[in-house]
N, C-alpha and C positions, 0 to 999 in steps of 0.2 A: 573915332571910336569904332569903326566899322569893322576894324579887323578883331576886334577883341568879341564884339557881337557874334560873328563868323566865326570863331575860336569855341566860342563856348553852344553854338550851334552843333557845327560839327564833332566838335570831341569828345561832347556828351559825358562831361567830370561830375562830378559832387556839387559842382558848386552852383551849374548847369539845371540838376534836379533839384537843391535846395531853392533858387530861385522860382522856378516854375511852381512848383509844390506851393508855395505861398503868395502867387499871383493868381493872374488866370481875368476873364470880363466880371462883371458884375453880375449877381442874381444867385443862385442855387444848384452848386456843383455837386457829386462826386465822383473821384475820378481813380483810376489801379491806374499806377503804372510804376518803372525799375530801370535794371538796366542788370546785364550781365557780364564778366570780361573772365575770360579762359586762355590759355594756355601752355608751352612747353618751358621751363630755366632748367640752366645748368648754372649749378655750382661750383666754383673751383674745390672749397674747402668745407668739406660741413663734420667737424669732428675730428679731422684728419682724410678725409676721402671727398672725392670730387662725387657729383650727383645729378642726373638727368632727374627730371620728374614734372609730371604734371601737378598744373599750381595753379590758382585763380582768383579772383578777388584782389590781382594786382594792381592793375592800372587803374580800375576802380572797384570798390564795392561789389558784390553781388548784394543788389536790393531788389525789393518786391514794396509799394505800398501803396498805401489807399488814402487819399486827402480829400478834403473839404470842406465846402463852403458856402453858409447859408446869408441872404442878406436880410437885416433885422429893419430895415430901415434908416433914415439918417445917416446913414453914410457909413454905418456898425453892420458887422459881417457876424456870425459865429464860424470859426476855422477848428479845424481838426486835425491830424495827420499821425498815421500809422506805419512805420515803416520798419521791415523784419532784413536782417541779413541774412545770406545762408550759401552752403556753400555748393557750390558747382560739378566737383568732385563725388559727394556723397546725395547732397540734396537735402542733407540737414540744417538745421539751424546754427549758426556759428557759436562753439564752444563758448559757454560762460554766458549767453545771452535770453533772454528769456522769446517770447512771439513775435512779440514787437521791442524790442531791446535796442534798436538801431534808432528810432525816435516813437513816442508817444504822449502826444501831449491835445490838451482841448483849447480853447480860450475866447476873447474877442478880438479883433481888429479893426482900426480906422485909420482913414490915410489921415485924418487930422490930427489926431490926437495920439495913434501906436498900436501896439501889441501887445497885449496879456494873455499869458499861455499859460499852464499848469500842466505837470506830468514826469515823464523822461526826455530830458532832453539838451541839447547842445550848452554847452555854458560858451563864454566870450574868447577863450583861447583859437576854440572852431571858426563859430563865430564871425568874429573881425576879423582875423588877419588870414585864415585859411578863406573861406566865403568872401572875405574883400580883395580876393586873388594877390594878395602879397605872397604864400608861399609858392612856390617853386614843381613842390611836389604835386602840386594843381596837373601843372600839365607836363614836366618834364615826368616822373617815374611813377607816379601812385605809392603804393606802398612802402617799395622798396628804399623810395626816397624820402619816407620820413625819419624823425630823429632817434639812433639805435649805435649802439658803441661798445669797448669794455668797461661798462659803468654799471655791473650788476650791483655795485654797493649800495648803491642811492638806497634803495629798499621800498622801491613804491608798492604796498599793498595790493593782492589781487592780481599782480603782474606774475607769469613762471619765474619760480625762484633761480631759473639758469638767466634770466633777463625782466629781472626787477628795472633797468631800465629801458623797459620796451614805452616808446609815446609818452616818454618821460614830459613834453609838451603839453601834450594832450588834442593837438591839432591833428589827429587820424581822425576824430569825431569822437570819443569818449563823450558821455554823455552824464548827467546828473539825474538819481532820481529823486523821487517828492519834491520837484522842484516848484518854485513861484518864478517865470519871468518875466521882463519887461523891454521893449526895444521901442525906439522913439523915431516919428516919422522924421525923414531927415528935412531940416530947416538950413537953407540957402548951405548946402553939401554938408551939415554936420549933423554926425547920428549919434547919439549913444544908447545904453542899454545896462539890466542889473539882474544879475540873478541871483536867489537863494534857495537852497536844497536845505530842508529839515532833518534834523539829525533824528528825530523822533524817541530821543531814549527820555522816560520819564523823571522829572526831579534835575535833568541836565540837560537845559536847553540846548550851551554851544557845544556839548558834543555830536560828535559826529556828522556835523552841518559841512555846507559849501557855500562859498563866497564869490561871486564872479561881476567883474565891470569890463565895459568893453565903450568905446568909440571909435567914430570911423570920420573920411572928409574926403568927399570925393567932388572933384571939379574936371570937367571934360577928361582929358587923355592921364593925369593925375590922381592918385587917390592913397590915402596912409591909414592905418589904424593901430588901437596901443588896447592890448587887455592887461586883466590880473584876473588867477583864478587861484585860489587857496582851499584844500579840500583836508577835513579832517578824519581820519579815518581811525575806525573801533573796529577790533577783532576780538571776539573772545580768548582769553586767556591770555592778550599780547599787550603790550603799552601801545596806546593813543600814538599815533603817527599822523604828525602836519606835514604835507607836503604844499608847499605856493611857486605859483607860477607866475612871470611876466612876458610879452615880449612886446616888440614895435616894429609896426613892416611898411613898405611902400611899392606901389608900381608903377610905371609909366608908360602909356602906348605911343607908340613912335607910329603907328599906320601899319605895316606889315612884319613890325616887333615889338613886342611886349618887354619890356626888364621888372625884376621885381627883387627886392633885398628884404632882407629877415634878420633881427635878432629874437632869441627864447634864452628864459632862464628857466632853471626847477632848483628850489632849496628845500631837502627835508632836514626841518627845525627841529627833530628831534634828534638826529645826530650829526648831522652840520654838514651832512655832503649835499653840493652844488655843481650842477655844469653848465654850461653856457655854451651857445653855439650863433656862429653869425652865417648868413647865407646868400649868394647872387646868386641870381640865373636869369634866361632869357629866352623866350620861344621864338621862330620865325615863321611866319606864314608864305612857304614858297612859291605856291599856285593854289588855288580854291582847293584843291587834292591834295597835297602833301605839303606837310611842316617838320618841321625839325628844331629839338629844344635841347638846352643843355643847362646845369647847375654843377659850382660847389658849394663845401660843407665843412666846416671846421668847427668842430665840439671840444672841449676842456673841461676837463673835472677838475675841481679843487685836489688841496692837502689828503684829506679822509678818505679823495679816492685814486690816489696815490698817484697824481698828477695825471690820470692816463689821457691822449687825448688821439682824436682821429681827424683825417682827412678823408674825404669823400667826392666823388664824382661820380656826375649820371648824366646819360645823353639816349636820348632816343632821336627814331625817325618815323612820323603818321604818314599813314596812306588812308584818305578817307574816299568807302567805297558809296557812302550817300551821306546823307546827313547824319544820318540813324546810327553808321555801323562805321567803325574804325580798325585795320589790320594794323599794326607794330611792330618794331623792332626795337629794343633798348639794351643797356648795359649800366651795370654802377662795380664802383670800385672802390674798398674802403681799406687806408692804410693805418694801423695804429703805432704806437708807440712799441721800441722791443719789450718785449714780455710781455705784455699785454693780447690780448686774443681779437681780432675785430668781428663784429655781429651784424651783420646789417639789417634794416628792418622789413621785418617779415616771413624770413625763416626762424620760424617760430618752434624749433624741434628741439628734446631735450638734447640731441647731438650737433645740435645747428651749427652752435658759435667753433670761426674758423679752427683748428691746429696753429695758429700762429697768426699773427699782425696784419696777413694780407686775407682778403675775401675778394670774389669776383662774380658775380650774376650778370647772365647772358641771357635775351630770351625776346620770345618771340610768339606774340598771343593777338585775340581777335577782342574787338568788344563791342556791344549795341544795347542799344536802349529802346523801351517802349512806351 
């Protein structure tokens, strides 16, 4: 396991700060800290025209936050954790999000018995299979390499209506709010966990509510985890849209390689489109300095969204200049079906989605954490 310890040292991912953020010695912390990642993509296609531009929030998050941790005694902690996204470009807070929108939640912890938390916050899609480093997008591309396609039909709520299926997953960190959760110490490598988000409309309990389960099993250089998330969503003036998610992932550290496979699904029950995507990839640790990782990605939409589906690849190369700070290089390449348009995720503009089937991002940015 030492390279994967090494891994998540140096490359300083999400799933690096979700970790620490919820450890730490015993006694009465708090503690600021984030991480930041900037730099320059080209686009082959964005609307029809290819596009330089400065971008951020790639490789990972731009986070800011604040955690803590008081000990009650008995082996009971009270935890807290604040954390704001924003963007590196302007300096604002990321669109659609509120102070702390990235996570906020309060609760208890014990190594004995678990974690109860209340607030905004992760449901088990994140969770287990992202945080249980089964996805891909961990370490090979950040953003760009999560799940994005010509599948604006699906119609998830809240997404731009040019890519209603943007994190049709939900494993970018999407979060829940008024949530209750619950995660369980893990007992000889098995963990699981349950969350519920209040719909809060009066006279109708299960509207508008969230449902999230998740388990995990980790045994030395092996580990797998399986969620389900179903979220209901009310808009004024619009019909009730269910959208439920599953997936099942696994990874395995070989010593100076990582592999990790993925499936997700998303069905919205209210008009019966679904896609499915399965996923390998694999990092290498070349020298304590440099790694280099690569994935693919194959998505399918059902019938209702007119069979479209994509293929995708991503490959970077780290150069780590401490522990702290990482320079990069990477690329993803998404081909769709003819007719269809390919979007990759994270160009997020109403002109994003390609002129045609092929899309290509090129690019080359810094990141560090503190």
């Amino acid at each position: 396991m030492k390279s994967l310890a090494l891994w998540c040292t140096v490359i300083s991912t999400m799933a690096c700060v979700q970790a620490h953020a919820e450890g730490g010695p015993a006694g009465d912390s708090v503690t600021l800290y984030g991480m930041v990642d900037a730099g320059v993509s080209w686009v082959s296609n964005e609307g029809g025209h290819s596009n330089l531009k400065f971008d951020d929030g790639i490789f990972t998050p731009n986070l800011l936050g604040i955690r803590g941790s008081e000990d009650l005694g008995g082996g009971l902690r009270a935890v807290f954790d604040l954390v704001d996204q924003f963007s590196m470009a302007t300096g604002a807070i990321v669109s659609g999000q509120g102070i702390f929108g990235r996570n906020a939640y309060v609760g208890l912890a014990s190594d004995q018995y678990g974690k109860l938390t209340m607030g905004n916050q992760y449901d088990f899609m994140t969770d287990s299979l992202f945080f249980g480093h089964d996805d891909a997008a961990m370490e090979v591309g950040g953003l760009y390499d999560f799940r994005a396609g010509p599948f604006a039909k699906i119609g998830i709520p809240g997404n731009p209506p040019f890519a209603q299926q943007f994190d049709w997953d939900r494993m970018a960190g999407a979060t829940v709010e008024n949530s209750v959760k619950y995660q369980s110490p893990s007992m000889g490598g098995f963990s699981f966990g349950g969350l519920y988000g209040f719909g809060g409309i009066p006279g109708a309990f299960g509207r508008g509510n969230t449902v999230s389960a998740g388990a995990n099993y980790a045994n030395g250089p092996f580990g797998m985890g399986a969620a389900y998330t179903e979220v209901k969503y009310v808009e004024d003036g619009e019909p009730d849209v269910n959208i439920r998610n599953w997936g099942v992932g696994a990874h395995y550290d070989f010593g100076k390689v990582m592999a990790t496979l993925l499936v997700t699904t998303v069905r919205n029950t209210s008009n019966g489109g679904a896609i499915a995507q399965g996923e390998v990839g694999a990092n290498w640790l070349l020298a304590p300095d440099w790694a280099i990782a690569a994935d693919y990605m194959y998505m399918k939409g059902n019938g209702y969204l007119g069979n479209n589906h994509a293929h995708q690849m991503t490959a970077i190369v780290d150069h780590f200049l401490s522990k702290r700070t990482v320079v990069y290089a990477e690329t993803v390449y998404q081909r769709t079906n003819a007719g269809a348009q390919a979007l990759i995720s994270g160009v997020l503009d109403p002109n994003g989605t390609s002129g045609g089937p092929n899309q290509l991002i090129a690019r080359v940015g810094v990141q560090t954490r503190f």
